[in-house]
C-alpha positions in Angstrom: -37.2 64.9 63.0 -34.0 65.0 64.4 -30.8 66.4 62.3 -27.6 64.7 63.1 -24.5 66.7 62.6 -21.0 64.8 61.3 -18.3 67.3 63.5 -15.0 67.7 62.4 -12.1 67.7 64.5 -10.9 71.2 65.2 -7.9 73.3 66.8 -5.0 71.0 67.9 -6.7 67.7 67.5 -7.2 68.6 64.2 -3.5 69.7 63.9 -2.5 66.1 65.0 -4.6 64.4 62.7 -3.4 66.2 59.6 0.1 65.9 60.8 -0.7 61.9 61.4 -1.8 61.5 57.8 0.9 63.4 55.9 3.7 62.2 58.1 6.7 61.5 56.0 10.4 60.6 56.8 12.9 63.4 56.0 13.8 61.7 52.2 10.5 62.2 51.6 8.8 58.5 52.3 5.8 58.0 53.6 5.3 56.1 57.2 4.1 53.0 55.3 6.3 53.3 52.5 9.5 53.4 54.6 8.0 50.1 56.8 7.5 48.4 53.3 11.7 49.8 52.6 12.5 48.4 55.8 11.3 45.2 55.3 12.3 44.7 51.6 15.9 45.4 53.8 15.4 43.1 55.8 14.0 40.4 53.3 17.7 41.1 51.3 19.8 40.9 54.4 18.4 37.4 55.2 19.2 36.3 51.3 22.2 37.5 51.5 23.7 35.9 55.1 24.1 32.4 54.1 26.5 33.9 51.4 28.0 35.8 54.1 28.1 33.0 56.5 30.0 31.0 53.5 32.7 33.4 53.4 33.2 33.3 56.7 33.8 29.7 57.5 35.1 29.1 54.0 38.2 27.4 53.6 40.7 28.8 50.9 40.8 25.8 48.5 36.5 26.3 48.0 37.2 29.9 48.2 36.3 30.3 44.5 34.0 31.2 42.2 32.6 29.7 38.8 30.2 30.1 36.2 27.9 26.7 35.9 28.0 24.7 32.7 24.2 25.0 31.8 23.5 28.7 32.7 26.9 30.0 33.4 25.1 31.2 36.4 27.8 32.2 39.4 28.5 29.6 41.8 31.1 29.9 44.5 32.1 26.9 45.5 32.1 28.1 49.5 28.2 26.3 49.5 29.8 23.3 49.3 32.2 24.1 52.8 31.8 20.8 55.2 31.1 18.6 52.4 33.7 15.7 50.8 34.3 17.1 47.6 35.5 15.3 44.6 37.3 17.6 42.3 37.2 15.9 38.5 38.5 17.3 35.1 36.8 16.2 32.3 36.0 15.9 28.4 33.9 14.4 26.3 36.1 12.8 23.3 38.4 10.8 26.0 39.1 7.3 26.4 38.2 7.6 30.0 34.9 9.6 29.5 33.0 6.6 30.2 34.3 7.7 33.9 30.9 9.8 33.8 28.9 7.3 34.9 30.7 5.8 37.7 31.1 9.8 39.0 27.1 9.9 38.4 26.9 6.2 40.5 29.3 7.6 43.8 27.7 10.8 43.7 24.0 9.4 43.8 25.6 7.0 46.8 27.0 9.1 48.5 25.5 12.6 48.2 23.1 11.8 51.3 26.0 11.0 53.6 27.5 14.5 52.3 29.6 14.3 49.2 29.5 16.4 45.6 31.8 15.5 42.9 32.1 18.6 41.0 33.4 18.4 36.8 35.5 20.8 35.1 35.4 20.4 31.6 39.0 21.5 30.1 40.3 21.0 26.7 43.6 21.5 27.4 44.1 17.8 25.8 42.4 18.9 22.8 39.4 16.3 23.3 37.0 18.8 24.4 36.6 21.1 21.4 32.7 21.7 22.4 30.9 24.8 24.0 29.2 25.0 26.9 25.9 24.1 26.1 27.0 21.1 23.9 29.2 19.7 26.5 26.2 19.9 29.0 24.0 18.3 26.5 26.4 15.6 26.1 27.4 14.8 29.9 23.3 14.8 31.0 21.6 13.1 27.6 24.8 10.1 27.6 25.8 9.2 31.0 23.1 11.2 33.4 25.1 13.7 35.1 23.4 15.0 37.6 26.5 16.4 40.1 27.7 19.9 39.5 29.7 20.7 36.3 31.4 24.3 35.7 31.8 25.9 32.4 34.7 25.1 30.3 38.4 26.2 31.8 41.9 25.2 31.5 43.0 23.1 34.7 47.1 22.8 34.2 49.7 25.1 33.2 49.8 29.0 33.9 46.0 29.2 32.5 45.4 26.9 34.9 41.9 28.0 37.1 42.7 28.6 40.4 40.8 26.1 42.0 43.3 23.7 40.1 46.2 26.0 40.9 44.8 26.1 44.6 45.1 21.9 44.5 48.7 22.1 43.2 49.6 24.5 46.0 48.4 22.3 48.1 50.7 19.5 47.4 48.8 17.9 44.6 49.9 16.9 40.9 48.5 18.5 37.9 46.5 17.0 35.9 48.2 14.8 33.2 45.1 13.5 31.7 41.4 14.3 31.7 39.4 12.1 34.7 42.3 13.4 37.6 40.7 13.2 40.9 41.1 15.3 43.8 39.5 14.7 46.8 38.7 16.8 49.6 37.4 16.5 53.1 34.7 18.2 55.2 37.4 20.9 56.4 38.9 21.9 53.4 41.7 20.1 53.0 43.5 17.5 50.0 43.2 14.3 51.2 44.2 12.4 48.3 44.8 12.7 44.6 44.6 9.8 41.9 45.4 9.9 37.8 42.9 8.8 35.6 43.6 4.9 35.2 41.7 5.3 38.8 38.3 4.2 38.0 35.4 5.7 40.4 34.8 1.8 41.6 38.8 1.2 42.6 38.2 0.0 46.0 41.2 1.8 47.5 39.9 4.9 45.8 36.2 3.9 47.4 37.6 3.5 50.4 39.5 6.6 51.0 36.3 8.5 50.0 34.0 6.1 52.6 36.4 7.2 55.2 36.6 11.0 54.4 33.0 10.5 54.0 33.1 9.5 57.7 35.0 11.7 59.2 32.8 14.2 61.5 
């Protein structure tokens, strides 16, 4: 019968192995350990560069943050940077809040070809007295929104937000009304601004926005 023997590795072979199998990085991680770290790290740093890349090529009037209506999640408004963006104050007991759903009808239009109209609920004309989460109700369950809306804010005066203070700056009237307009083209810049008699449909309104829309 033959015996078979299982040899263990001995002297400086040995030494290697055991050095192999403990090996840990000077803060005390383990090979594998600091490969997962590494590529957790790496995971992260790929998250984060579109935000970077926002700030970067954002121009100053989008260079803002907001909470969203829903969630007040944090939203900076640098993702929308190269889009036509339609700047709209809002509120929800206004003889021009029936303006919702022509907003709603451009935006679904016109989102493919690279616009957002984003709503700013503001009772600085006492006729939005609701929170948040009502107003949000209100604007999805009665006219459909679907286009960006940011939490509550004032949009005139020195409370004014500055996205609002930004558009002023820039050359454009404050609002005198709910349902101002502001519009914005793909570089950044105030291309027009209309009261709130302007109806979404106005065909000069339209038409200014087809040719932002079509500028490269």
């Amino acid at each position: 019968m033959t015996r078979q023997f299982n040899f263990k590795p001995f002297g400086i072979p040995a030494m290697r192995a055991t050095k192999a199998a403990s090996l840990k990085h000077p803060i005390g991680l383990t090979t594998s350990a600091l490969m997962l770290a590494t590529l957790l790290a790496v995971l992260a740093l790929s998250l984060l560069t579109p935000r970077l890349s926002w700030a970067a090529d954002c121009p100053a009037l989008l260079n803002h943050q907001f909470k969203r209506l829903q969630d007040e999640a944090p939203q900076n408004l640098c993702q929308y940077s190269g889009k036509v963006t339609l700047v709209v104050n809002t509120a929800s007991y206004c003889g021009f809040t029936s303006q919702y759903e022509g907003l709603e009808k451009l935006y679904a239009k016109y989102k493919d070809k690279g616009l957002v109209v984003l709503g700013f609920p503001s009772n600085d004309f006492s006729q939005e007295p609701d929170d948040n989460k009502k107003i949000a109700d209100f604007c999805f369950n009665t006219y459909g929104v679907k286009f960006p809306m940011f939490s509550k804010t004032s949009v005139k005066g020195k409370e004014a937000n500055p996205l609002f203070a930004a558009l002023v700056k820039a050359g454009a009237k404050e609002p005198g009304w709910n349902f101002y307009k502001y519009l914005i083209d793909r570089e950044g810049k105030l291309a027009g601004s209309y009261n709130s008699m302007t109806r979404p449909d106005d065909k000069s309104f339209v038409a200014a926005l087809e040719k932002a829309l079509a500028a490269p």
